[in-house]
C-alpha positions in Angstrom: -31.0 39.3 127.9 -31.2 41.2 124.5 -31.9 44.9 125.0 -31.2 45.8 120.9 -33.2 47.9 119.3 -35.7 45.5 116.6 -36.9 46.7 113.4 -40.6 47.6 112.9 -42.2 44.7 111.9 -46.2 43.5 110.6 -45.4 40.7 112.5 -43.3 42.0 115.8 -45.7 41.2 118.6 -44.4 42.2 122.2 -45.7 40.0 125.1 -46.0 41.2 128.4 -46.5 39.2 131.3 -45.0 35.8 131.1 -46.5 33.9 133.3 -48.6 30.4 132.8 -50.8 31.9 129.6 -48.5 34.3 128.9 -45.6 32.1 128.7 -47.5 29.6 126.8 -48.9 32.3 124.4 -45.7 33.7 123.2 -44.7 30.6 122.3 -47.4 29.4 120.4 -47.5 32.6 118.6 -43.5 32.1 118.1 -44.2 28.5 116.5 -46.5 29.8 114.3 -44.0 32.7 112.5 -44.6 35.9 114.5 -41.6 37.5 115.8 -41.7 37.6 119.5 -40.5 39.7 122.6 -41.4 39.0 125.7 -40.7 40.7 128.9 -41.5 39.9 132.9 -41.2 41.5 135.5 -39.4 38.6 137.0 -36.8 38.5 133.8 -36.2 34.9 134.4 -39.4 33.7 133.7 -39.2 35.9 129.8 -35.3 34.4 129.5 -36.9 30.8 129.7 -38.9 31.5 126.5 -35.5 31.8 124.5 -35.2 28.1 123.5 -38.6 28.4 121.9 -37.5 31.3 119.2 -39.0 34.4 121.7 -36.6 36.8 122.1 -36.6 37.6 126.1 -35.9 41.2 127.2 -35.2 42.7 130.9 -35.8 46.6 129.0 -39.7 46.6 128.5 -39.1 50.1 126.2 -36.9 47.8 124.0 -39.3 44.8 124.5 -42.1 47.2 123.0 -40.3 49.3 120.4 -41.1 48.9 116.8 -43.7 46.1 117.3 -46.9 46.5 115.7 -48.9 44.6 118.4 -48.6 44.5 121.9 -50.5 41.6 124.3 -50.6 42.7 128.3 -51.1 39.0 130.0 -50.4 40.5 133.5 -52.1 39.7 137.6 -54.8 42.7 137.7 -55.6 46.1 136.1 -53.4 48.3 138.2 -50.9 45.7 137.3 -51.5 46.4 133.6 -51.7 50.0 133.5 -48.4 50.3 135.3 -46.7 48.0 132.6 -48.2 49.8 130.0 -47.7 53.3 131.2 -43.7 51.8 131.5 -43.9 50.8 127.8 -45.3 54.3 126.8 -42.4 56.4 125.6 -41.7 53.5 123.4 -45.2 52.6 121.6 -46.2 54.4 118.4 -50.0 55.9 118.2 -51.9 53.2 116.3 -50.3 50.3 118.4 -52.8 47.4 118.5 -53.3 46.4 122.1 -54.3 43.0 123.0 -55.7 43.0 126.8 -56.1 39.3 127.7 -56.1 39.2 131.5 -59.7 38.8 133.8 -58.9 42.6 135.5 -63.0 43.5 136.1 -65.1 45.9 135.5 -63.5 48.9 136.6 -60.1 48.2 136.3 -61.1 47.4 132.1 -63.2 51.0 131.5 -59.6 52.4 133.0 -57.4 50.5 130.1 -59.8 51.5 127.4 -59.5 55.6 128.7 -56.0 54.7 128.9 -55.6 53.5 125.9 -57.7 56.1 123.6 -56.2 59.0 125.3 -52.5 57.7 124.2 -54.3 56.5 120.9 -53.9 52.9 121.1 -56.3 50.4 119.1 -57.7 48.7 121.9 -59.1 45.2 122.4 -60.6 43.6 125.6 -59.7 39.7 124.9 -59.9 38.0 127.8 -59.4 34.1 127.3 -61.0 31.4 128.6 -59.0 28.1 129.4 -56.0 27.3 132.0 -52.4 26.3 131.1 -53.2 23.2 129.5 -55.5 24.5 126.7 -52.8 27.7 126.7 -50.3 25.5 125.7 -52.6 23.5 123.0 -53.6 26.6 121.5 -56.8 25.9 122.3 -57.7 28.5 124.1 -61.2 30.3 123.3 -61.0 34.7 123.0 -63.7 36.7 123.9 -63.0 39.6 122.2 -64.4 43.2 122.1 -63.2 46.2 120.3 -63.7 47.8 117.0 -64.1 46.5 113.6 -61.1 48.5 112.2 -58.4 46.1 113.4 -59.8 43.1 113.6 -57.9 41.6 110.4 -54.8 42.5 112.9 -55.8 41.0 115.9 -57.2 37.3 114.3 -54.7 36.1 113.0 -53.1 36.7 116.8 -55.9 34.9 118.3 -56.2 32.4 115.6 -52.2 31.2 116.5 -53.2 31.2 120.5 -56.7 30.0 120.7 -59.5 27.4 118.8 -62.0 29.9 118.7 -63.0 33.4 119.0 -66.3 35.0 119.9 -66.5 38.7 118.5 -68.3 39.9 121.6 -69.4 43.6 120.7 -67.0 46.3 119.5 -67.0 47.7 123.2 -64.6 47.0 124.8 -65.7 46.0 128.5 -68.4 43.8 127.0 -65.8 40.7 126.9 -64.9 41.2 130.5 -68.6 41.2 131.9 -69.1 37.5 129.8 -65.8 36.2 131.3 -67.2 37.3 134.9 -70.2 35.3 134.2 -68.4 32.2 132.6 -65.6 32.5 135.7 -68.6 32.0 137.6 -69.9 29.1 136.2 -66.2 27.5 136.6 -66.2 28.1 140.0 -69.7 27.0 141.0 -68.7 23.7 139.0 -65.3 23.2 141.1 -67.1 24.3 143.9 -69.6 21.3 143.7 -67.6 19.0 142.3 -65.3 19.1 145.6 -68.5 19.2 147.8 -70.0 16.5 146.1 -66.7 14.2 146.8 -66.5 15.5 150.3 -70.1 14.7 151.5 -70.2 11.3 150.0 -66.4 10.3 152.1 -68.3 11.8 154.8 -71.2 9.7 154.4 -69.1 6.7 154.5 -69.2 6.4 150.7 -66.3 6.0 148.3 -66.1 9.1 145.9 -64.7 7.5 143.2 -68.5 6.1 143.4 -69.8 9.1 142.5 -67.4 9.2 139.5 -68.7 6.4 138.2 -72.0 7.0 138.6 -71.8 10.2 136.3 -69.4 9.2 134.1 -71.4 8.7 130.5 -74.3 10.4 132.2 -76.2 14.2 131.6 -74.0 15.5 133.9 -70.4 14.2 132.8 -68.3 16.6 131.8 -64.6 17.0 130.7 -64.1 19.5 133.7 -65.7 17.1 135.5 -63.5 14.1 135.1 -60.4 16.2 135.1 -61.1 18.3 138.7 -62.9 14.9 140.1 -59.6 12.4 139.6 -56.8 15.6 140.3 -59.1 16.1 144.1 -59.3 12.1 144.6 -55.2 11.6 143.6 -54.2 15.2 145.8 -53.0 16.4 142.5 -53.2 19.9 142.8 -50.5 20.9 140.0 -51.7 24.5 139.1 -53.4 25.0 135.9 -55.6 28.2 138.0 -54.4 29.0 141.1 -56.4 29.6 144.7 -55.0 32.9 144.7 -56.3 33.6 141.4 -59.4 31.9 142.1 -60.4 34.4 145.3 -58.8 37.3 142.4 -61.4 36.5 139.8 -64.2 35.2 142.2 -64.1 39.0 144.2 -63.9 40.6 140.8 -67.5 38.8 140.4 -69.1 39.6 143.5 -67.9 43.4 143.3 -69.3 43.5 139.1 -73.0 42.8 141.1 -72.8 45.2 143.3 -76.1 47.2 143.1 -77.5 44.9 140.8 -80.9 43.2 142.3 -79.1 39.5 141.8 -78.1 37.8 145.0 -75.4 35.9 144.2 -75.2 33.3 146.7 -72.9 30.9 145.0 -70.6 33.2 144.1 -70.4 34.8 147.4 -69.8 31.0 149.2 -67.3 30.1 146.5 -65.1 33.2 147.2 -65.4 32.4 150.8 -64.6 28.8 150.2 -61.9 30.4 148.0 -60.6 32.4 150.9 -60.1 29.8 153.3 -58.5 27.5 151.0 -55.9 29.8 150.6 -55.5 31.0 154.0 -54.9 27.2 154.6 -51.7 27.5 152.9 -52.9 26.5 150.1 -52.8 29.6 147.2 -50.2 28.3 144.8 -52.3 25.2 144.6 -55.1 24.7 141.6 -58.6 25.5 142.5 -58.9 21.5 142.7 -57.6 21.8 146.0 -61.0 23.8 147.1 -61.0 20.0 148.0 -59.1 20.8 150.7 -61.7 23.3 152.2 
C-alpha cells in the first residue's frame, strides 16, 4: 500500500468505497487521465485497483489529502458519514463531494448537513446501472446539487457514465427519483421471475414465454438478460439480494405517511427477504427466481 503524501491536484480524485461500482469507477476514471486514490475498508479490494493506474491506500487521511474531488461509493449512509467523518482532518473546505450510493431519504438530508457544516460542495449523484454498465462506463448519474461546481463534477460523471440527468440543485431530489426508478427494477425482476415460475408450474416451458415476448411491446433488454441468467441458474452478481432488501426497505420507509399503498414494493421486499434468508444474499436479484 502507498501511504505518501500526493500533491494537490485539479485532477486528484479520491475514491472511497471499492466495491463492484466503486471498483469499476476508479478505474474508468483512471483510464480516462484523472489521478486516482482509492481506499476500502477491506484494503485488498483498493490494492487490486493498482494494475489499472489507481494508486490504492490503506490511510484514508492520505487517500483523501490534496485531492480536489472526493466520490463516497460506500453500503449505506451511516456507512458514508463514518468514512467521511475519518477523511475529515484531511479534506480542505471547498472539497467537491460526489455521493453516488442509494443511502435514502434520511440518511441523504444527513450528508448534505454534514457536508455544509464542514463546507464541502456537495452533490447527491446516485447512479443507475449494475456492474456491467459500471464497467462500460455507461452508467446513467442523477445528479442534484448546485450550479457552482457543476463544470467540476461533469467531466467526473462524463468518464463514469453515458449520461447525466441534472435533477434539481437540491440535493436529496436525485435520491427520491432513484427510489422510484429502484422500484420499477424490482417490480420488473420481480415479475419477470414470477412469470417463469407460474408457467413451469403450469406444466409450460418458460423459455416459451421468452419467446413469445421476444420482439414484442414488452421485450426488453432487462428482460432478456434476468429471463436467460433465472432459466441457466446464473446468478453471478451484478446487484446483490442483500442489496436488493437494502434499497427495496429504503423504498417502503421513503412512503411512509404518504397516502400511496405501495403493494408491489412491499411484496418485492418480502420476496427480497426470503430469498436471502434462503441463503441466497450474495446472489444477484435474478435469483428472486429462487423464491
Amino acid at each position: 500500500m502507498t501511504d505518501i503524501q500526493p500533491a494537490q491536484s485539479t485532477r486528484a480524485v479520491a475514491v472511497l468505497g471499492t466495491g463492484l461500482i466503486g471498483a469499476a469507477v476508479a478505474r474508468n476514471l483512471a483510464r480516462k487521465g484523472f489521478e486516482v486514490r482509492a481506499w476500502n475498508r477491506s484494503a485488498q479490494k483498493a490494492r487490486a485497483l493498482a494494475t489499472d493506474g489507481v494508486t490504492p491506500f490503506e490511510d484514508i487521511s492520505a487517500a483523501v489529502r490534496g485531492a480536489t474531488i472526493v466520490i463516497t461509493v460506500l453500503k449505506d449512509g451511516p456507512a458514508t458519514r463514518e468514512v467521511m467523518a475519518a477523511a475529515l482532518p484531511s479534506l480542505d473546505k471547498g472539497t467537491v463531494w460526489l455521493q453516488l450510493s442509494t443511502v435514502g431519504l434520511e440518511a441523504i438530508e444527513a450528508l448534505a448537513d454534514f457536508a455544509a457544516e464542514k463546507g464541502f460542495i456537495f452533490y447527491d449523484a446516485p447512479v443507475q446501472g449494475t456492474r456491467q454498465p459500471a464497467e462500460q462506463g455507461k452508467l446513467v448519474i442523477l445528479a442534484s446539487g448546485p450550479e457552482s461546481e457543476r463544470h467540476i463534477a461533469q467531466p467526473i460523471f462524463d468518464a463514469i457514465g453515458q449520461r447525466t440527468l441534472w435533477v434539481s440543485d437540491t440535493p436529496g431530489t436525485s435520491s427520491r427519483l432513484k427510489l422510484a426508478l429502484n422500484a420499477y427494477v424490482f417490480a420488473l425482476t420481480h415479475g419477470t421471475a414470477e412469470t417463469l415460475a407460474i408457467a413451469r408450474a403450469l406444466g409450460v416451458d418458460p423459455a416459451q414465454v421468452i419467446e413469445a415476448v421476444t420482439g414484442g411491446p414488452l421485450d426488453s433488454g432487462y428482460f432478456q438478460v434476468k429471463s436467460a441468467a433465472m432459466l441457466k441458474g446464473d446468478f453471478t452478481t451484478s446487484f446483490s439480494i442483500e442489496n436488493g432488501v437494502k434499497d427495496a426497505a429504503l423504498v417502503v420507509e421513503a412512503l411512509a405517511g404518504t397516502n400511496v399503498r405501495a403493494d408491489l414494493a412491499e411484496s418485492g421486499l418480502a420476496r427480497f427477504q426470503r430469498t436471502a434468508k434462503a441463503g441466497h444474499g450474495d446472489k444477484d436479484i435474478a435469483a428472486t427466481f429462487l423464491a
